[in-house]
N, C-alpha and C positions, 0 to 999 in steps of 0.2 A: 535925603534920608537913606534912601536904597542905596548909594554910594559909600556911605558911612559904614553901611552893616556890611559891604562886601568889600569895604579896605580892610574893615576889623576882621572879620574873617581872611580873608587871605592871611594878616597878620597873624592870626593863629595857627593856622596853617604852618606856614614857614619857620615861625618861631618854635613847632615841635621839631623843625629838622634842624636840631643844634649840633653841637662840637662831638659828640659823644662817640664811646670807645666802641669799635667794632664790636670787641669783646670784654667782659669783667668776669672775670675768676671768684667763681662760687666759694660759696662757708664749708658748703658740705662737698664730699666727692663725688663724680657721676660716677650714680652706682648699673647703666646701661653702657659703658665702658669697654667695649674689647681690646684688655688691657692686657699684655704679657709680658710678666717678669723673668728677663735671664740671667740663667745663674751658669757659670761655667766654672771646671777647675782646675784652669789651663788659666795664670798670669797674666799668659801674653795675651789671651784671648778675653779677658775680664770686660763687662757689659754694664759696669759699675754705672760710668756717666750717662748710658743709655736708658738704665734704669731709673736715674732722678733726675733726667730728662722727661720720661714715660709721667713720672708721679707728677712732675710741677704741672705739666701739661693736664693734667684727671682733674684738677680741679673746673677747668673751662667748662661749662655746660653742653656749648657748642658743639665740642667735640665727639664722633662717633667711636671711632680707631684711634690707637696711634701706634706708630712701628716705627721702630730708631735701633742701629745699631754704631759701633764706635769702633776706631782703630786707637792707636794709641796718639794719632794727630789728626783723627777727622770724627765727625758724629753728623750721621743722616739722620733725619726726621722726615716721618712722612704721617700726616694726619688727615683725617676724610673729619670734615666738620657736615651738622643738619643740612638737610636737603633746603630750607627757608632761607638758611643764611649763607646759600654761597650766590645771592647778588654781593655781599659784602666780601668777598673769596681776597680782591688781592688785599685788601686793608686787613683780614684777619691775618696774613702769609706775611705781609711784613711787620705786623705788630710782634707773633710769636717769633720769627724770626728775630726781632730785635731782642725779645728779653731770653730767648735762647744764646744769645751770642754776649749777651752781659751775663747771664748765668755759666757758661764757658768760657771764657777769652782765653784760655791758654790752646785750644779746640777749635780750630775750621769748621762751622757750623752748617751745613744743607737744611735747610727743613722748607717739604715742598709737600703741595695737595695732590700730587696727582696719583691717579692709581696704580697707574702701572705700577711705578715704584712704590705704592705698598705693597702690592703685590709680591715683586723682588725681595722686596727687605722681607717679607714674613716668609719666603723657603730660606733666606740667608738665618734668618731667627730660627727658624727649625733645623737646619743644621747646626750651629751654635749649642742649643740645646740638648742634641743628639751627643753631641760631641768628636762628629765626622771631621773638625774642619780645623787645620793648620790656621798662625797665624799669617802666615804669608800666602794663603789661598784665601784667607778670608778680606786680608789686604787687598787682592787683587778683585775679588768681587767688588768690594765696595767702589774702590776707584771705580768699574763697569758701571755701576749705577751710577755712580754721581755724573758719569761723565752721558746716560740715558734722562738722569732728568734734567742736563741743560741742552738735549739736542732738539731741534726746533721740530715742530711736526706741521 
């Protein structure tokens, strides 16, 4: 009998750790968010896919931050998810990553947790905003970082 109740049990057990989605994108927005819209009025420097990159991302609950900026053939993301849910860290990175790169396909997609590079990308956001910053210095940031969040540490 005692064998019976601690198969059943285990079976329950196991059976709560099913297939399920790292993450599931909320009804409402997260309104704890630090979320910043760029708006620029410079063409070449335009923050457009950055910006409903930023939005589709707000709906996740998960998420703390997010900081993305875009060239005219690259778009960085960098998102800090809850302190509880980064045991699930790389299955969140590649989930968003997948539906960022089907929401861009014409856009070489980056989207990475680490802070440094939010870090980066939010003085790169504040110049943007500022309005200090060419398109071809803002191109060459960007390449800097992308090429900071794939170096190994």
């Amino acid at each position: 009998m005692k064998r019976w109740l601690l198969l059943i049990g285990l079976l329950c057990i196991l059976s709560s750790c099913g297939n399920e989605s790292a993450l599931e994108p909320s009804k409402n927005k997260n309104e704890a968010l630090d979320l910043t819209h760029i708006s620029t009025n410079d063409q070449d420097t335009s923050q457009q896919q950055a910006n409903q990159a930023k939005a589709a991302l707000s709906n996740y609950e998960e998420i703390t931050a997010i900081k993305a900026v875009n060239t005219s053939k690259q778009l960085i993301i960098a998102v800090q998810v809850e302190q509880n849910q980064r045991f699930k860290l790389a299955k969140i990175r590649k989930q968003l990553s997948k539906e960022m790169k089907e929401m861009f396909p014409d856009l070489k997609v980056e989207l990475t947790t680490d802070k440094k590079i939010a870090i980066e990308l939010e003085k790169l956001e504040e110049k943007l905003k500022s309005g200090s910053m060419s398109k071809k210095s803002m191109e060459k940031r960007v390449k800097k970082i992308v090429d900071l969040s794939k170096e190994q540490t």
